[in-house]
PyMOL CGO cylinders between C-alpha atoms (Angstrom):
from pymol import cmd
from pymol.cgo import CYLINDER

trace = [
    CYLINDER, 21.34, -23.19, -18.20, 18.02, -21.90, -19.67, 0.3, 1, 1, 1, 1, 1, 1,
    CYLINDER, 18.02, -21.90, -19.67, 15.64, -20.45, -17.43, 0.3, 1, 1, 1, 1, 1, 1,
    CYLINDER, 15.64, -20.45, -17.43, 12.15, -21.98, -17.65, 0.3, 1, 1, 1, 1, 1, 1,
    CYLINDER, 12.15, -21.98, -17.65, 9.29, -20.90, -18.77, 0.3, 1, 1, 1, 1, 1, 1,
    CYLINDER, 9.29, -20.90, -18.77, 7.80, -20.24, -14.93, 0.3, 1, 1, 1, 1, 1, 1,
    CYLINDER, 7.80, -20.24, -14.93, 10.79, -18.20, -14.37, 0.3, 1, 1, 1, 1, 1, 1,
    CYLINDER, 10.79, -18.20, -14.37, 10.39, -15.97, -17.27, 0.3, 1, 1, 1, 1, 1, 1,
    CYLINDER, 10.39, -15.97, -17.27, 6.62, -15.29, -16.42, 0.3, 1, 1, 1, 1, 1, 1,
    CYLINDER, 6.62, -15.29, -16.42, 8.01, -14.24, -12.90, 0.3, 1, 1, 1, 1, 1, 1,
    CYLINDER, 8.01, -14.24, -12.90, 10.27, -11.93, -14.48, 0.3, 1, 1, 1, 1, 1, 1,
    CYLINDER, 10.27, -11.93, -14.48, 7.17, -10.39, -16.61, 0.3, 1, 1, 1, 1, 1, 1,
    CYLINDER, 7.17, -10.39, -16.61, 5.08, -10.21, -14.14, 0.3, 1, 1, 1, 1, 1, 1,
    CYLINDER, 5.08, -10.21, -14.14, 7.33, -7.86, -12.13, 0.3, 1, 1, 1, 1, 1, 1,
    CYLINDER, 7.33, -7.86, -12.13, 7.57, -5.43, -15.51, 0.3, 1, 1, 1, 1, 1, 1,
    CYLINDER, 7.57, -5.43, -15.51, 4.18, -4.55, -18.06, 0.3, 1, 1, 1, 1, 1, 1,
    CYLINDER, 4.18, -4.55, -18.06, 2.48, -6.08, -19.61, 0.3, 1, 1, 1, 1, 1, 1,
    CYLINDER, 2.48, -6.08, -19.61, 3.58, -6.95, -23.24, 0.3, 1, 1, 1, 1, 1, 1,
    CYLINDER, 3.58, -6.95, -23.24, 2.89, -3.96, -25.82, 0.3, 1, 1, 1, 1, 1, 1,
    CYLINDER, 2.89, -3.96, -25.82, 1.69, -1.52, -23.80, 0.3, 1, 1, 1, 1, 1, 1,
    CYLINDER, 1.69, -1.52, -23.80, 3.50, 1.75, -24.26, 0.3, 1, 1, 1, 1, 1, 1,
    CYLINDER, 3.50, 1.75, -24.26, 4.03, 4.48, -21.71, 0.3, 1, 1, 1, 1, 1, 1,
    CYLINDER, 4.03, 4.48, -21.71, 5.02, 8.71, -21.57, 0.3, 1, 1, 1, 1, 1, 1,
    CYLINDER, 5.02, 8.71, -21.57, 8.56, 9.24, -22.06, 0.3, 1, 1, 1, 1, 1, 1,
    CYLINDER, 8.56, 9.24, -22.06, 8.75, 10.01, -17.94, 0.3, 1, 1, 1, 1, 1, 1,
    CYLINDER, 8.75, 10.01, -17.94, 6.07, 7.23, -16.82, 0.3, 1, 1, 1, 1, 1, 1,
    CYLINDER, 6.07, 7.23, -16.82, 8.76, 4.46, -18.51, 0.3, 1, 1, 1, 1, 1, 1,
    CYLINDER, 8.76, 4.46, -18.51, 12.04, 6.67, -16.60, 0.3, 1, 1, 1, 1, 1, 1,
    CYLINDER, 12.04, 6.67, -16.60, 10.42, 6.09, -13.65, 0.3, 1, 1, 1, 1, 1, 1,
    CYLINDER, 10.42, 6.09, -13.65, 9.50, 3.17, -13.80, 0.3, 1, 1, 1, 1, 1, 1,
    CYLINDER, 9.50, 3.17, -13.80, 13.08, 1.75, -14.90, 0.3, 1, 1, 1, 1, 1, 1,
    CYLINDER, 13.08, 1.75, -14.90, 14.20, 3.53, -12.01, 0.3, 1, 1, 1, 1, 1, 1,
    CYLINDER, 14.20, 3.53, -12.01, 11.70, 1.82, -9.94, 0.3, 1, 1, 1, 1, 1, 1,
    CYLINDER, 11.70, 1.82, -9.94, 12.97, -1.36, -11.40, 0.3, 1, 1, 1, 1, 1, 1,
    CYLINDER, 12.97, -1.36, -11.40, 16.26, -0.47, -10.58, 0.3, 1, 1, 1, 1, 1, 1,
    CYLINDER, 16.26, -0.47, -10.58, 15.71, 0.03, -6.94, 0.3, 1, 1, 1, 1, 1, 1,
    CYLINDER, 15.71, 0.03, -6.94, 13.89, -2.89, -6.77, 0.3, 1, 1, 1, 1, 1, 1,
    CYLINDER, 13.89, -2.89, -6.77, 16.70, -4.67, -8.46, 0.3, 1, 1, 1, 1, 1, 1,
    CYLINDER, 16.70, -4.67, -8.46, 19.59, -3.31, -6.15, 0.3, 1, 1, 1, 1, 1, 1,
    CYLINDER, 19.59, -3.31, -6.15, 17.45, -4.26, -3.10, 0.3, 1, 1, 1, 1, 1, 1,
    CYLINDER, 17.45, -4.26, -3.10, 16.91, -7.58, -3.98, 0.3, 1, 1, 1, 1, 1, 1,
    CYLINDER, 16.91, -7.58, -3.98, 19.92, -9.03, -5.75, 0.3, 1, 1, 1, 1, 1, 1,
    CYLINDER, 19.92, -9.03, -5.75, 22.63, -5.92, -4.95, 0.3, 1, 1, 1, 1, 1, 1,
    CYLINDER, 22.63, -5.92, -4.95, 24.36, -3.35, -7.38, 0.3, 1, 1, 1, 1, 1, 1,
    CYLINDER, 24.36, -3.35, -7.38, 26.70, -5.78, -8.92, 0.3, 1, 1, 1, 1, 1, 1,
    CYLINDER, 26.70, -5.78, -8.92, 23.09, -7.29, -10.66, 0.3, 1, 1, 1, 1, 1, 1,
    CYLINDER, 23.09, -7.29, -10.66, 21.81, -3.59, -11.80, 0.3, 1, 1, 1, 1, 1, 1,
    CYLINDER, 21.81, -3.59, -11.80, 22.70, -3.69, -15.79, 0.3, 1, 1, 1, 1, 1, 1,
    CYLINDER, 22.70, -3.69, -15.79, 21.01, -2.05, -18.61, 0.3, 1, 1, 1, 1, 1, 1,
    CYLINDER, 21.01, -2.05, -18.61, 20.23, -5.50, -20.05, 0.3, 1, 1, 1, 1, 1, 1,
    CYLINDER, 20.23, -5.50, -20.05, 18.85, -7.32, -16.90, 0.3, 1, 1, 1, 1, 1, 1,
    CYLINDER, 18.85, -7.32, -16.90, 17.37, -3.77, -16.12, 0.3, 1, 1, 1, 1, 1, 1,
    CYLINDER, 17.37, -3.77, -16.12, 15.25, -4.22, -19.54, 0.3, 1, 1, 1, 1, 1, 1,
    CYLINDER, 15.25, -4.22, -19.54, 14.77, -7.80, -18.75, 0.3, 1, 1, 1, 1, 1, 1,
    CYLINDER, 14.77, -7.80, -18.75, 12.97, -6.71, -15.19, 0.3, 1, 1, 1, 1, 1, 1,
    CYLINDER, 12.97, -6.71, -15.19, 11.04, -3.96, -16.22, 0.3, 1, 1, 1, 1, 1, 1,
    CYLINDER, 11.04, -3.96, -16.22, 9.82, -6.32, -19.32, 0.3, 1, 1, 1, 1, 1, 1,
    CYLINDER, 9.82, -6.32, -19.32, 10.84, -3.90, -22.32, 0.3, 1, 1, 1, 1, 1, 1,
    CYLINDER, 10.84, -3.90, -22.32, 13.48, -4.14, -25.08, 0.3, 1, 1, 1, 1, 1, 1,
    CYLINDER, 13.48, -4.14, -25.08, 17.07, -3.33, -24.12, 0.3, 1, 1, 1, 1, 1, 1,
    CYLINDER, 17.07, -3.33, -24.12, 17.18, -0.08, -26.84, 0.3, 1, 1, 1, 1, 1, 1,
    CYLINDER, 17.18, -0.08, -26.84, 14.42, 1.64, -24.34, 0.3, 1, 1, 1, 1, 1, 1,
    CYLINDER, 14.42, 1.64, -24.34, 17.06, 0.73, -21.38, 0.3, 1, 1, 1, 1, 1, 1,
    CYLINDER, 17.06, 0.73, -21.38, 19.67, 2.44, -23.01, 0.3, 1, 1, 1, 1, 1, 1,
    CYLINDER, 19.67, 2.44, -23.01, 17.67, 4.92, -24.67, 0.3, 1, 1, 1, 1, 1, 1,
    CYLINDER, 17.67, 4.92, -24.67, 17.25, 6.73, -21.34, 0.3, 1, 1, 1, 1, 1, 1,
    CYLINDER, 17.25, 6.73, -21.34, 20.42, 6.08, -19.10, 0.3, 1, 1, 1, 1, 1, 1,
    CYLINDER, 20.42, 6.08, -19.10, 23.12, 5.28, -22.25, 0.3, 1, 1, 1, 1, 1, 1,
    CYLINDER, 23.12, 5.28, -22.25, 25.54, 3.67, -19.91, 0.3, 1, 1, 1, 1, 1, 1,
    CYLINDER, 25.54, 3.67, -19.91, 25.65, 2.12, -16.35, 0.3, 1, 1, 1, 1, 1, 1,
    CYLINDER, 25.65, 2.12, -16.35, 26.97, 4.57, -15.41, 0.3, 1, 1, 1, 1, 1, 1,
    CYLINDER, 26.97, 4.57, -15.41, 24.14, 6.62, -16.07, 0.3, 1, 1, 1, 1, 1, 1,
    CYLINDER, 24.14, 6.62, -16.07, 22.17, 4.26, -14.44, 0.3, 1, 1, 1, 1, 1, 1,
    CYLINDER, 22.17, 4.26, -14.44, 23.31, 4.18, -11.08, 0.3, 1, 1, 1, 1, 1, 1,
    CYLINDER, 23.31, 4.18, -11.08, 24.01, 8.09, -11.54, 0.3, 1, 1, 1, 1, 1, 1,
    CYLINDER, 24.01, 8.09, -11.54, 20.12, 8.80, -12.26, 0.3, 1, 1, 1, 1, 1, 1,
    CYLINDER, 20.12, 8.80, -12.26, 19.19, 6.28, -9.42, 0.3, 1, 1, 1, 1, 1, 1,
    CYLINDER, 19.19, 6.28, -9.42, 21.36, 7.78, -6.50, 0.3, 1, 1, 1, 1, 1, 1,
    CYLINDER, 21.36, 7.78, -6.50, 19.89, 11.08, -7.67, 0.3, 1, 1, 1, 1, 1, 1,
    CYLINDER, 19.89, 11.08, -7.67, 16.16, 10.11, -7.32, 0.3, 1, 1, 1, 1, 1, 1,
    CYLINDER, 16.16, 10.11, -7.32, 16.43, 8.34, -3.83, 0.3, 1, 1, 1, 1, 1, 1,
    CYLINDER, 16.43, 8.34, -3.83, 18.58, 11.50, -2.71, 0.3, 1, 1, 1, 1, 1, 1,
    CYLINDER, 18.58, 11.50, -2.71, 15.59, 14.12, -4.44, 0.3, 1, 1, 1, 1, 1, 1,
    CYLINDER, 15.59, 14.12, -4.44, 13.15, 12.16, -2.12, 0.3, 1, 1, 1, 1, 1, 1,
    CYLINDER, 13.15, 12.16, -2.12, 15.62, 12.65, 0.88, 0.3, 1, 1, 1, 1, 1, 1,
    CYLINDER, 15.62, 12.65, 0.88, 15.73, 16.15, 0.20, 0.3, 1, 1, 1, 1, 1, 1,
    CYLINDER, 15.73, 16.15, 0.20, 12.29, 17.21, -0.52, 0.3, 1, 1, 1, 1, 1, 1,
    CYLINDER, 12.29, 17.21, -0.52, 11.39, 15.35, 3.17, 0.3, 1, 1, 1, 1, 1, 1,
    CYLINDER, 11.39, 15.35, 3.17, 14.20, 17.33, 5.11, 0.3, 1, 1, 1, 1, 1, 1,
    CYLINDER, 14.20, 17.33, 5.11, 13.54, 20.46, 3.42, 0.3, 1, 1, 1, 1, 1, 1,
    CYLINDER, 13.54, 20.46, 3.42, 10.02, 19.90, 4.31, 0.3, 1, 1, 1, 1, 1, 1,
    CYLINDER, 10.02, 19.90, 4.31, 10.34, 19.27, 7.53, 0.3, 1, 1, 1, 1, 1, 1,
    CYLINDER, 10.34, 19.27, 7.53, 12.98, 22.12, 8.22, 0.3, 1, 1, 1, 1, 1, 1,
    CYLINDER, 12.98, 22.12, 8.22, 10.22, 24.55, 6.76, 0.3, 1, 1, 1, 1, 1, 1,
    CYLINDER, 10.22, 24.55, 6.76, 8.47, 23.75, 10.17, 0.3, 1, 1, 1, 1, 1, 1,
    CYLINDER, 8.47, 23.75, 10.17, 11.00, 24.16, 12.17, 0.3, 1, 1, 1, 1, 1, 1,
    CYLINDER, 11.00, 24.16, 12.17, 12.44, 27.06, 14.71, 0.3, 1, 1, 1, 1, 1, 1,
    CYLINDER, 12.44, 27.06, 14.71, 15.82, 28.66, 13.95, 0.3, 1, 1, 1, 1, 1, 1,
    CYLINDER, 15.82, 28.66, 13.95, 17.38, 26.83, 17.48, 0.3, 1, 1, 1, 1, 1, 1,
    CYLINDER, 17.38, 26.83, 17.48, 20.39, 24.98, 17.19, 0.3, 1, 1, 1, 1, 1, 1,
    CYLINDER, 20.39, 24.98, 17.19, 18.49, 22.27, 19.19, 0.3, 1, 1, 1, 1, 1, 1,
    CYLINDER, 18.49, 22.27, 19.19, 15.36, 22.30, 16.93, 0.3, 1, 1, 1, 1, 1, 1,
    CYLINDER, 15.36, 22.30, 16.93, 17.82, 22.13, 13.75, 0.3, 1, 1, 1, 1, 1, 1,
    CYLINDER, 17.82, 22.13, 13.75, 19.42, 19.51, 14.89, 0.3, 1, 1, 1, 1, 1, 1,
    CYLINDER, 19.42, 19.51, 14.89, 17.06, 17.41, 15.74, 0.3, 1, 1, 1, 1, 1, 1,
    CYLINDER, 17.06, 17.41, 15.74, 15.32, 17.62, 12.78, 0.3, 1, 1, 1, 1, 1, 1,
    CYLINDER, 15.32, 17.62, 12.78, 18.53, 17.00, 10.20, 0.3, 1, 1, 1, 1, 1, 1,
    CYLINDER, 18.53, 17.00, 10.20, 19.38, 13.93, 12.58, 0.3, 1, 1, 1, 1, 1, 1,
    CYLINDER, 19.38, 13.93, 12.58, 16.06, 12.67, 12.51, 0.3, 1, 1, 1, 1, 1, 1,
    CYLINDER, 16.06, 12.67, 12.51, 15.07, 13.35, 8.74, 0.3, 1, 1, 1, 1, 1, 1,
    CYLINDER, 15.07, 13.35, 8.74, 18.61, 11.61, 7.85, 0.3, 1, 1, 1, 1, 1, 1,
    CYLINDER, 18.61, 11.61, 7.85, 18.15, 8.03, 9.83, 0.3, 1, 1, 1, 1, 1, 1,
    CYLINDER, 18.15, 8.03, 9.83, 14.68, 7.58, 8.72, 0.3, 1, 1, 1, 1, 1, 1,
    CYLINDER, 14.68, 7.58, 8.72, 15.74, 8.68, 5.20, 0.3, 1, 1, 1, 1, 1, 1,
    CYLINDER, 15.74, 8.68, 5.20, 18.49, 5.95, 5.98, 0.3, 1, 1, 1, 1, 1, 1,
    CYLINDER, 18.49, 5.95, 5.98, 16.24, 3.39, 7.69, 0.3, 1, 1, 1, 1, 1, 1,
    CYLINDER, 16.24, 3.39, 7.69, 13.53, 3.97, 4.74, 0.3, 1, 1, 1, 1, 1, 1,
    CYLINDER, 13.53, 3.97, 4.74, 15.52, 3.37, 1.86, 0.3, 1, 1, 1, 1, 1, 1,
    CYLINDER, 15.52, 3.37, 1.86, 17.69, 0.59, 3.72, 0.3, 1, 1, 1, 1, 1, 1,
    CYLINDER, 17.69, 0.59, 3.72, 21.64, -0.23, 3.21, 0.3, 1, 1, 1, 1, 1, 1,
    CYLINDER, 21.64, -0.23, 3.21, 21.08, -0.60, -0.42, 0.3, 1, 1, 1, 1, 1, 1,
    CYLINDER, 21.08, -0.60, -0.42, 21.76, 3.52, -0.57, 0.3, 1, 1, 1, 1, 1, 1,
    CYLINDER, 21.76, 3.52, -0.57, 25.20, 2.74, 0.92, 0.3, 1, 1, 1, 1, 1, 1,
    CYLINDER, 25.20, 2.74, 0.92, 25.71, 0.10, -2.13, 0.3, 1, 1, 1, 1, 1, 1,
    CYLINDER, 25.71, 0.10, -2.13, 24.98, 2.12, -4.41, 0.3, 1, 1, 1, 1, 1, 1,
    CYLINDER, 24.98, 2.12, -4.41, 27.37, 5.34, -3.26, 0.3, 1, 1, 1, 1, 1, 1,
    CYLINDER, 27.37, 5.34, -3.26, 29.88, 2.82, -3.21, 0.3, 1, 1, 1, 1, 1, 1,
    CYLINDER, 29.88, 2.82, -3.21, 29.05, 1.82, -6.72, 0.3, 1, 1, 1, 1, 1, 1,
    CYLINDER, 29.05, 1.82, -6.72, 29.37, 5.20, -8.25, 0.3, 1, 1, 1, 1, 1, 1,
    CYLINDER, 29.37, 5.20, -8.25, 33.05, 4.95, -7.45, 0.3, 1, 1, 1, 1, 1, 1,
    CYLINDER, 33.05, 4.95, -7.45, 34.85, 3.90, -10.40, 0.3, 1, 1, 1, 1, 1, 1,
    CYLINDER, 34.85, 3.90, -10.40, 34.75, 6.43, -13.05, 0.3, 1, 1, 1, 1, 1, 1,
    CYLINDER, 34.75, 6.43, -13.05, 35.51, 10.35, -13.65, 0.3, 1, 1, 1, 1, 1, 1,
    CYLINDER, 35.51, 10.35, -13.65, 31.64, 10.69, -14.08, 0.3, 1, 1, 1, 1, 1, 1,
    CYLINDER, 31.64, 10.69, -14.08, 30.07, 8.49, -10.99, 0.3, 1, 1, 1, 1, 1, 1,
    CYLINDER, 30.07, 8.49, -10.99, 32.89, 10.01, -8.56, 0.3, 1, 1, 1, 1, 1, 1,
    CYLINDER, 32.89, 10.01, -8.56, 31.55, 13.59, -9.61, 0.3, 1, 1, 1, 1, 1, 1,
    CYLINDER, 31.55, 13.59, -9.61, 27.77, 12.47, -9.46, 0.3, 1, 1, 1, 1, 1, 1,
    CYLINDER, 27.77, 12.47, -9.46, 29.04, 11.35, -5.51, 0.3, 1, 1, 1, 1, 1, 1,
    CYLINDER, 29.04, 11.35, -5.51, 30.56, 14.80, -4.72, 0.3, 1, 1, 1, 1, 1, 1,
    CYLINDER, 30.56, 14.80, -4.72, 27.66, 16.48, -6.29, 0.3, 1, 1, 1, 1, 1, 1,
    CYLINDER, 27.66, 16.48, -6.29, 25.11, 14.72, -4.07, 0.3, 1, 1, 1, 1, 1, 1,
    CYLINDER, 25.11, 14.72, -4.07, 27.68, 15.26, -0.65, 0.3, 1, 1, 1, 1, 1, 1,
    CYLINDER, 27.68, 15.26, -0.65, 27.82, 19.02, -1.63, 0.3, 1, 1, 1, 1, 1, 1,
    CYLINDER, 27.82, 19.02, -1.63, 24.08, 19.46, -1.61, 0.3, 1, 1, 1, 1, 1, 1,
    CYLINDER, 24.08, 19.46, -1.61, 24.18, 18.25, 1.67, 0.3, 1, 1, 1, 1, 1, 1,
    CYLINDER, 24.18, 18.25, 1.67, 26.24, 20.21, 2.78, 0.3, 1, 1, 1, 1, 1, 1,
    CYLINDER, 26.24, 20.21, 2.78, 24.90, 23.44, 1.80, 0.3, 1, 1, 1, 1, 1, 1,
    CYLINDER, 24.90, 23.44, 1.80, 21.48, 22.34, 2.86, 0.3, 1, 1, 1, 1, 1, 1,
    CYLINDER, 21.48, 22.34, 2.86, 23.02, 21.85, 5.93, 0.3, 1, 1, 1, 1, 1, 1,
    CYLINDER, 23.02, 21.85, 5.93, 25.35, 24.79, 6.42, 0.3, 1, 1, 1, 1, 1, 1,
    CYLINDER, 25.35, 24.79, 6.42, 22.11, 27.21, 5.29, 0.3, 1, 1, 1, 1, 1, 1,
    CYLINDER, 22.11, 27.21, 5.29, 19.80, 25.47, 8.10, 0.3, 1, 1, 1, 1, 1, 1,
    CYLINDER, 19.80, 25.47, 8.10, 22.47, 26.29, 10.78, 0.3, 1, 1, 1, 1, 1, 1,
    CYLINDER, 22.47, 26.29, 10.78, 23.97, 29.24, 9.65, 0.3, 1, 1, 1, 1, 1, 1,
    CYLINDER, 23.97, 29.24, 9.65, 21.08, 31.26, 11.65, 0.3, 1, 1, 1, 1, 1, 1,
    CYLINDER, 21.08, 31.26, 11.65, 21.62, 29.48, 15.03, 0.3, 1, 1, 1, 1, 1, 1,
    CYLINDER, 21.62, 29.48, 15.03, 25.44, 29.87, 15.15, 0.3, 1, 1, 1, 1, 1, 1,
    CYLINDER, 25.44, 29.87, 15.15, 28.45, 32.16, 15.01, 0.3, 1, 1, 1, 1, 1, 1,
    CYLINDER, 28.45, 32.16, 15.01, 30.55, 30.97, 12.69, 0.3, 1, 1, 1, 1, 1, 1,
    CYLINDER, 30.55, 30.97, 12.69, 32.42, 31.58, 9.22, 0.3, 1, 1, 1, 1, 1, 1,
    CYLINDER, 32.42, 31.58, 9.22, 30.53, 30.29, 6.51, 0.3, 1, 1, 1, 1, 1, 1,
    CYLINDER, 30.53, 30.29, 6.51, 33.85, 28.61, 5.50, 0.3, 1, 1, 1, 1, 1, 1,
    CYLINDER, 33.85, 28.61, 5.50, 34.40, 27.21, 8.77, 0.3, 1, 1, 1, 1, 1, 1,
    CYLINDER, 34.40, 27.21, 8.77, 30.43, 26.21, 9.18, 0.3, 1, 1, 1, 1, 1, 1,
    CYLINDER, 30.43, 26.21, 9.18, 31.16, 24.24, 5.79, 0.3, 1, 1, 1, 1, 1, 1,
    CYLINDER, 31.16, 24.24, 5.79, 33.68, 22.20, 6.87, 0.3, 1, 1, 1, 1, 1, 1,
    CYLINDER, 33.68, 22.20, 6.87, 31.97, 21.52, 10.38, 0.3, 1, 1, 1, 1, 1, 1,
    CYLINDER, 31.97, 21.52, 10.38, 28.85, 20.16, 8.23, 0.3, 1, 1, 1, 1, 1, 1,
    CYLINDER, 28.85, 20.16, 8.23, 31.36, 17.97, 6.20, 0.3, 1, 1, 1, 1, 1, 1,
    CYLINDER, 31.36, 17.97, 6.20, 31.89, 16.60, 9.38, 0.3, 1, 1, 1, 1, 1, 1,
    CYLINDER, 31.89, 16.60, 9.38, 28.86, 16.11, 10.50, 0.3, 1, 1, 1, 1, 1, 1,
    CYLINDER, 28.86, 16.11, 10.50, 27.98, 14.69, 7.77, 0.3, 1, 1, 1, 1, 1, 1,
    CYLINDER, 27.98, 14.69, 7.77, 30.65, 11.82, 7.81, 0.3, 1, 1, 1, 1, 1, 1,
    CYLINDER, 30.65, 11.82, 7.81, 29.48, 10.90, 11.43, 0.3, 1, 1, 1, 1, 1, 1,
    CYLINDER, 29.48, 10.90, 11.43, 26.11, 10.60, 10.23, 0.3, 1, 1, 1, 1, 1, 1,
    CYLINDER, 26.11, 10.60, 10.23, 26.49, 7.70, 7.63, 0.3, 1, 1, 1, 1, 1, 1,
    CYLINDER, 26.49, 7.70, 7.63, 28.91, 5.96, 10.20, 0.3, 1, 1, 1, 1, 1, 1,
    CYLINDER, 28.91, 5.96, 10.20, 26.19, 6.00, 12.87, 0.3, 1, 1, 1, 1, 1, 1,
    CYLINDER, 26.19, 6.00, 12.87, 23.71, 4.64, 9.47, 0.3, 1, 1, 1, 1, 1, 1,
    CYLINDER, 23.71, 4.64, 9.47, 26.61, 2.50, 8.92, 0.3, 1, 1, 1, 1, 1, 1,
    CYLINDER, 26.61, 2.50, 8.92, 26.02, 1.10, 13.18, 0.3, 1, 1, 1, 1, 1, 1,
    CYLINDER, 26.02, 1.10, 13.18, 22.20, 0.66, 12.47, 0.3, 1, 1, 1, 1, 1, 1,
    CYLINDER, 22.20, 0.66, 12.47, 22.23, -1.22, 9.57, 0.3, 1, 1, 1, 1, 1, 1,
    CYLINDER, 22.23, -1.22, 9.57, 24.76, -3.25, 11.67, 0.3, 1, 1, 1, 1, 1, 1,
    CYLINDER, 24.76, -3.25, 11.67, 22.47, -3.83, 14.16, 0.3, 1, 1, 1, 1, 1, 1,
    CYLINDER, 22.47, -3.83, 14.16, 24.52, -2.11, 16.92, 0.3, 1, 1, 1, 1, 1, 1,
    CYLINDER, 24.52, -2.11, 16.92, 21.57, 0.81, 17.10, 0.3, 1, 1, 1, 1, 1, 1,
    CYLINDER, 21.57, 0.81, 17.10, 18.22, 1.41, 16.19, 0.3, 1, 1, 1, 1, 1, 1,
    CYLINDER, 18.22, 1.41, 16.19, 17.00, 4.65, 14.13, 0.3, 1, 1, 1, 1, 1, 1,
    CYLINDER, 17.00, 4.65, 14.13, 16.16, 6.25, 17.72, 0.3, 1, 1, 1, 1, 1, 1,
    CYLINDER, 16.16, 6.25, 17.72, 19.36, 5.88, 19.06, 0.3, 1, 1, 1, 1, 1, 1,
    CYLINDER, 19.36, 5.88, 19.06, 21.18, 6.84, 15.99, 0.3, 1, 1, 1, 1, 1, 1,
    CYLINDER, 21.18, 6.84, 15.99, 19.23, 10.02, 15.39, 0.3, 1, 1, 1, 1, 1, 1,
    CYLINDER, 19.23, 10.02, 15.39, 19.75, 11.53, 19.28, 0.3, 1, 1, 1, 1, 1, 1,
    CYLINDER, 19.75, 11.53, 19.28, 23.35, 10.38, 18.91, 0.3, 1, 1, 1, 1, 1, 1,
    CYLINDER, 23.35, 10.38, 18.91, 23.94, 12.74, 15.77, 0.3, 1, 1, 1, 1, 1, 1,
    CYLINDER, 23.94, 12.74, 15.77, 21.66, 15.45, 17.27, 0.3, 1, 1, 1, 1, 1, 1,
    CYLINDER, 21.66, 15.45, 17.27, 23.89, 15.44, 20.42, 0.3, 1, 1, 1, 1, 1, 1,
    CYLINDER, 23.89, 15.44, 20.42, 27.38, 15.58, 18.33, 0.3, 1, 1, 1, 1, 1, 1,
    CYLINDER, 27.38, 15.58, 18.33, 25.67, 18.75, 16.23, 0.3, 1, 1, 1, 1, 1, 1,
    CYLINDER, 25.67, 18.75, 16.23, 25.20, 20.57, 19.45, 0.3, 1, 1, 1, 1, 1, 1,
    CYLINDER, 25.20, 20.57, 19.45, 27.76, 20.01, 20.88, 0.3, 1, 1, 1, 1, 1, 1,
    CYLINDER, 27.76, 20.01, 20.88, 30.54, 20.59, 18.04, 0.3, 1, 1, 1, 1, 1, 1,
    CYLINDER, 30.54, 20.59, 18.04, 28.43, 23.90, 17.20, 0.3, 1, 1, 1, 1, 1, 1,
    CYLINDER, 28.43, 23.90, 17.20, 26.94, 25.18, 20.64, 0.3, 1, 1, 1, 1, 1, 1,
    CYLINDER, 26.94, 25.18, 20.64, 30.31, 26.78, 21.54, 0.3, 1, 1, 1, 1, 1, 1,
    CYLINDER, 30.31, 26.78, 21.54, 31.39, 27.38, 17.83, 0.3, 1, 1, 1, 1, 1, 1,
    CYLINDER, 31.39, 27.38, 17.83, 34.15, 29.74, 17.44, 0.3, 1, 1, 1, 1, 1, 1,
]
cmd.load_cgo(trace, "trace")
């Protein structure tokens, strides 16, 4: 069926205005913009380079002049929201003592309202970069950083191998987007979730050895 005229207007009027050319990096981030937009609204399986272009109200040749593929897309998209994440914990662990307690309070804390800000749409759209050689090394790449950001913020307050700290902060990791996974449930709010997480870090790394 062909959309009407009111519904293409909408569609404008959440994109630019007609002609009006932007920076290389103003129009990447505002696609990505788009894009998150997009995802939040109507879910990953919606987020194409076509109805990408069609959003952000440019041609479909600019969409794919900056991401190439979907792929690319959802690659570039996880990697922005997870920049923001990063910048906010690394911010806030600037601030902080070199306790165990203090550490962990922080990294559970930063990582549910990370969670709670960006909503379950970040969940949707690890899940979507399963599926190809590319997106499952994009995933790994942003679990990795993670985990070293983690491992170096805890390595002070504990006494343990850096190889076993590693895999302790895989953990920890895991239980920390199953207890996102409980909130965006509804089974706990972003309190709860964050002192449940801080509690499991002291505790699995309080009597480390």
């Amino acid at each position: 069926m062909a959309r009407t005229s009111a519904a293409r207007t909408a569609t404008r009027s959440r994109g630019e205005a007609p002609g009006k050319r932007l920076p290389k990096a103003e129009r990447r981030e505002q696609l990505l913009e788009t894009a998150e937009q997009i995802v939040r609204e109507e879910g990953t399986e919606a987020l194409t380079l076509g109805h990408l272009a069609e959003r952000a109200g440019v041609s479909k040749p600019i969409a794919y002049e900056h991401f190439e593929t979907r792929s690319g897309l959802l690659i570039a998209l996880a990697r922005q929201i997870d920049d923001r994440q990063v910048a906010a914990l690394l911010d806030a662990l600037k601030r902080t003592q070199k306790r165990l307690e203090d550490v962990a309070r922080v990294v559970s804390a930063a990582y549910m309202h990370c969670c709670a800000t960006v909503g379950p749409q970040w969940f949707a759209i690890l899940a979507a970069l399963k599926g190809d050689e590319q997106m499952d090394a994009a995933e790994r790449e942003l679990l990795d950083r993670y985990v070293t950001i983690y491992r170096d913020a805890l390595a002070p307050c504990v006494q343990l191998s850096k190889r076993d700290l590693h895999l302790r902060c895989v953990a920890i990791i895991g239980a920390a987007e199953a207890l996102a996974a409980e909130m965006f449930r509804g089974r706990a709010d972003e309190s709860a979730a964050a002192k449940a997480l801080e509690s499991l870090i002291v505790r699995w790394l309080s009597k480390a050895g």
